[in-house]
C-alpha positions in Angstrom: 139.4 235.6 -102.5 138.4 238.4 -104.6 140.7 240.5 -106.8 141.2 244.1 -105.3 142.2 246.0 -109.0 142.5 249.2 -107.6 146.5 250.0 -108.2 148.9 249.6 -110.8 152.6 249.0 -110.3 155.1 251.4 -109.5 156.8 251.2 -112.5 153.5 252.3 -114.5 152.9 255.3 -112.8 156.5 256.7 -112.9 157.8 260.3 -114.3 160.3 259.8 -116.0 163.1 261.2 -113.3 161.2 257.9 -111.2 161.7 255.6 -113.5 164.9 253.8 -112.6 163.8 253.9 -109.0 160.1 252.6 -109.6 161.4 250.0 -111.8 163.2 247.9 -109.3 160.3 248.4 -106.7 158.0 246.5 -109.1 160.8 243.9 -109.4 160.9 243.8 -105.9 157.6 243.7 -105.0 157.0 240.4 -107.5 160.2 238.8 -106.1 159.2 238.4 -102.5 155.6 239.8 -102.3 153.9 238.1 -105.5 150.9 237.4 -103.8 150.1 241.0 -102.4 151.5 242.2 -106.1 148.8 240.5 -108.0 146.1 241.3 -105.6 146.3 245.1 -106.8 147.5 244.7 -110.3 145.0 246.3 -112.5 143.7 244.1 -115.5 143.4 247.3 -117.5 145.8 250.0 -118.2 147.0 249.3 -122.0 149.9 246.5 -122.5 152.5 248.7 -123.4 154.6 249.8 -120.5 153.8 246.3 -119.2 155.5 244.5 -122.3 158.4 247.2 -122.1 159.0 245.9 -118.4 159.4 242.9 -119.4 161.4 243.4 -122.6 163.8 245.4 -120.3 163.6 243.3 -117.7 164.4 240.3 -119.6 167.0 242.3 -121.8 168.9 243.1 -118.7 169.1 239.4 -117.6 170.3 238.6 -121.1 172.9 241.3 -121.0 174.6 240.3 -117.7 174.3 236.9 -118.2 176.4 237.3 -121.7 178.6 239.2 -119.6 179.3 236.9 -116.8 179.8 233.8 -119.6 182.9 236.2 -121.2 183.9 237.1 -117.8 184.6 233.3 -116.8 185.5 232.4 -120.6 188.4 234.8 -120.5 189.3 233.9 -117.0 189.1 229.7 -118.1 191.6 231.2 -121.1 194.0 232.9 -119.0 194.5 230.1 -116.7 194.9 227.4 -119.3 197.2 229.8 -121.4 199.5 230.1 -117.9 199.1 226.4 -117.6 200.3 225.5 -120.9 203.3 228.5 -120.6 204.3 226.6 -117.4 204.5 223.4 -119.2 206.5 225.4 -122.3 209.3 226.1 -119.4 210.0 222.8 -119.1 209.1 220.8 -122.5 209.5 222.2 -126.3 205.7 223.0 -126.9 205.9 226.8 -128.4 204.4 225.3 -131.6 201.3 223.5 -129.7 200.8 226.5 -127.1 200.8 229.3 -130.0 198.1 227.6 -132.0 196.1 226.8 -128.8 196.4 230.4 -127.5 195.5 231.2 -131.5 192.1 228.7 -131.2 191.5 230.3 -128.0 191.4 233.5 -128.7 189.6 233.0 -132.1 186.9 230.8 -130.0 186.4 233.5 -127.5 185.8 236.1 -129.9 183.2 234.0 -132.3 181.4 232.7 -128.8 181.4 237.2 -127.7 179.8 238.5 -131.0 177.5 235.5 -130.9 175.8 236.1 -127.5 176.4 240.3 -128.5 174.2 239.2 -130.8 171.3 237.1 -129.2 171.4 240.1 -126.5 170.5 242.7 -129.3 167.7 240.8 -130.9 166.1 239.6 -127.1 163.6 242.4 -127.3 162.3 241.2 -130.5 162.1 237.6 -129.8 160.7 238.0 -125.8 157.8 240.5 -127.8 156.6 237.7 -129.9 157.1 235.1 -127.4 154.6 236.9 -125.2 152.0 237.9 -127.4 151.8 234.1 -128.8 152.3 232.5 -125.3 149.0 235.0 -124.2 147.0 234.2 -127.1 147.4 230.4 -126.4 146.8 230.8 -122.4 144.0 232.8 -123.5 142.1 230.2 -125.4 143.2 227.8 -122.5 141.5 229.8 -119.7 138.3 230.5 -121.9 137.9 226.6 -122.3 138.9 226.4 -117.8 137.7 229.0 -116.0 134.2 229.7 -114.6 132.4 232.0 -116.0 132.7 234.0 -113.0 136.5 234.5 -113.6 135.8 235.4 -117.8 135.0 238.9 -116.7 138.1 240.2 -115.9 139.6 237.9 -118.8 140.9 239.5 -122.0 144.2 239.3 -124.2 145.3 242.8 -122.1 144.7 241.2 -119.0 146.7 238.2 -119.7 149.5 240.2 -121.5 149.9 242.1 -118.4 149.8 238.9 -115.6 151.9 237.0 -117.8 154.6 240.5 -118.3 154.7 240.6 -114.5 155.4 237.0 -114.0 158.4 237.2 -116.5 160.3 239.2 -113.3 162.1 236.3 -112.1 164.2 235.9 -115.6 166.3 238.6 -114.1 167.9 235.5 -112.4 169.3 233.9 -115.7 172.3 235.7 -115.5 173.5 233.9 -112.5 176.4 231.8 -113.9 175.4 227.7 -114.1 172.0 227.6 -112.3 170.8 231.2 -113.5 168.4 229.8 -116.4 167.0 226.7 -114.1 166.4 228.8 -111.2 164.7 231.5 -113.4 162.3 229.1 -115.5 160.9 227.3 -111.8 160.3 231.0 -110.9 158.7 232.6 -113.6 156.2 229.5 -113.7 155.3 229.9 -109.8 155.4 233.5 -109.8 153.2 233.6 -113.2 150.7 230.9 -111.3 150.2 232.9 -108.6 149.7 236.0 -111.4 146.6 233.8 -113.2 145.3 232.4 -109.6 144.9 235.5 -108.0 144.4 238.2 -111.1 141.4 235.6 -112.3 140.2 234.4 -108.8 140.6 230.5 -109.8 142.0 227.6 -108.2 145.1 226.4 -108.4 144.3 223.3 -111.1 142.4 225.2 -113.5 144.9 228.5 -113.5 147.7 225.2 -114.3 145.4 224.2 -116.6 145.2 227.7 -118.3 149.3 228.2 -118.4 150.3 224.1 -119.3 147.6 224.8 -121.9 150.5 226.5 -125.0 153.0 223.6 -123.9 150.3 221.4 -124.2 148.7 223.0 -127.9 152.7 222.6 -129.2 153.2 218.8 -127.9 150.0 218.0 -129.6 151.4 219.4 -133.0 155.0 217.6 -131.8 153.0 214.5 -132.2 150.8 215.0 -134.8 153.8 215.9 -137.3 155.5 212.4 -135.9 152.2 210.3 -136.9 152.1 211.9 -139.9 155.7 210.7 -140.3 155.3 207.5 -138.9 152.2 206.5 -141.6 154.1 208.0 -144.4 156.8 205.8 -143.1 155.0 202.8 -143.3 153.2 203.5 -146.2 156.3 203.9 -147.5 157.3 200.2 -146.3 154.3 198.7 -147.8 152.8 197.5 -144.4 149.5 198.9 -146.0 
């Protein structure tokens, strides 16, 4: 199946009184039509607005998600303080629920500026994470792919597949599940970004996205055998 690159998303061809709308019709479109999305996703086109979509997008998902975990952290607080000022009515525990309503509160405020402040530096730390997780899929589809599908294959083009594929984060913020469901989803939909976007099978674009997760277990290990040898060096076993 060859790759038609003849369109670019909504969201990159918006004015800016568009923007809001086209935005969630590219997050719609790689929801439930990923397939049909990376079939007229143009490999060229810059990395920017890309890279903003998914800085916002993954912002957003960040945002709600800290909001939601106050949400049920002051409704968890309100029930346990009325649980505890129902057991004050009928045993002497003013002393034990006034420090516990103290701990609470102070916990819930630490736990609110601390995800406040993982929300504000998201952008920063999703930027990096895609430019390093491109570079490495990069060098993993160079070493995979036939030489038919190196054409189209460049640090933009990736960049912008992999930007795309990061849609389904918008699901973190569901409470519990949000972050499992989201990870499952940006992996297919991001699979179905490099298979289609590249024209390769389904093993080598696998190859191409395990290939960063593979590159950092290989330095996991490394560091441990150099550990381990120093260890028993250390022992005198040699």
């Amino acid at each position: 199946m060859n790759h038609i690159q003849n369109n670019n998303p909504q969201f990159e061809s918006s004015t800016f009184s568009q923007i809001v709308k086209n935005y969630f019709f590219t997050l719609k479109s790689v929801l439930f039509s990923p397939r049909e999305f990376f079939k007229t996703l143009s490999l060229s086109g810059g990395i920017t607005v890309p890279m903003t979509y998914a800085i916002v997008t993954h912002w957003i998902s960040q945002a709600l998600g800290h909001f939601f975990g106050s949400m049920l952290g002051t409704a968890s607080s309100f029930y346990w303080t009325k649980l505890f000022n129902t057991m004050q009515l009928k045993y002497d525990l003013s002393e034990f629920t006034n420090k516990l309503w103290f701990d609470q509160a102070q916990s819930l405020i630490m736990n609110w500026f601390l995800g406040l402040g993982a929300v504000i530096v998201d952008p920063f730390f999703t930027a990096a994470k895609i430019i390093i997780q491109a570079a490495f899929i990069l060098i993993g589809a160079q070493l995979c792919f036939k030489r038919e599908s190196l054409i189209s294959l460049n640090f933009e083009s990736i960049v912008r597949v992999i930007c795309y594929g990061m849609t389904p984060f918008i699901f973190i913020s569901i409470p519990f599940l949000g972050s499992f469901i989201a990870s499952i989803y940006v992996f297919v939909v991001t699979l179905i970004g490099i298979e289609i976007a590249f024209n390769v099978t389904t093993p080598r674009a696998l190859l191409a996205l395990f290939f960063p997760k593979l590159i950092l277990l290989a330095i996991v290990m490394g560091i441990f055998l150099v550990f381990f040898l120093v260890f028993i060096k250390t022992m005198g076993v040699f």
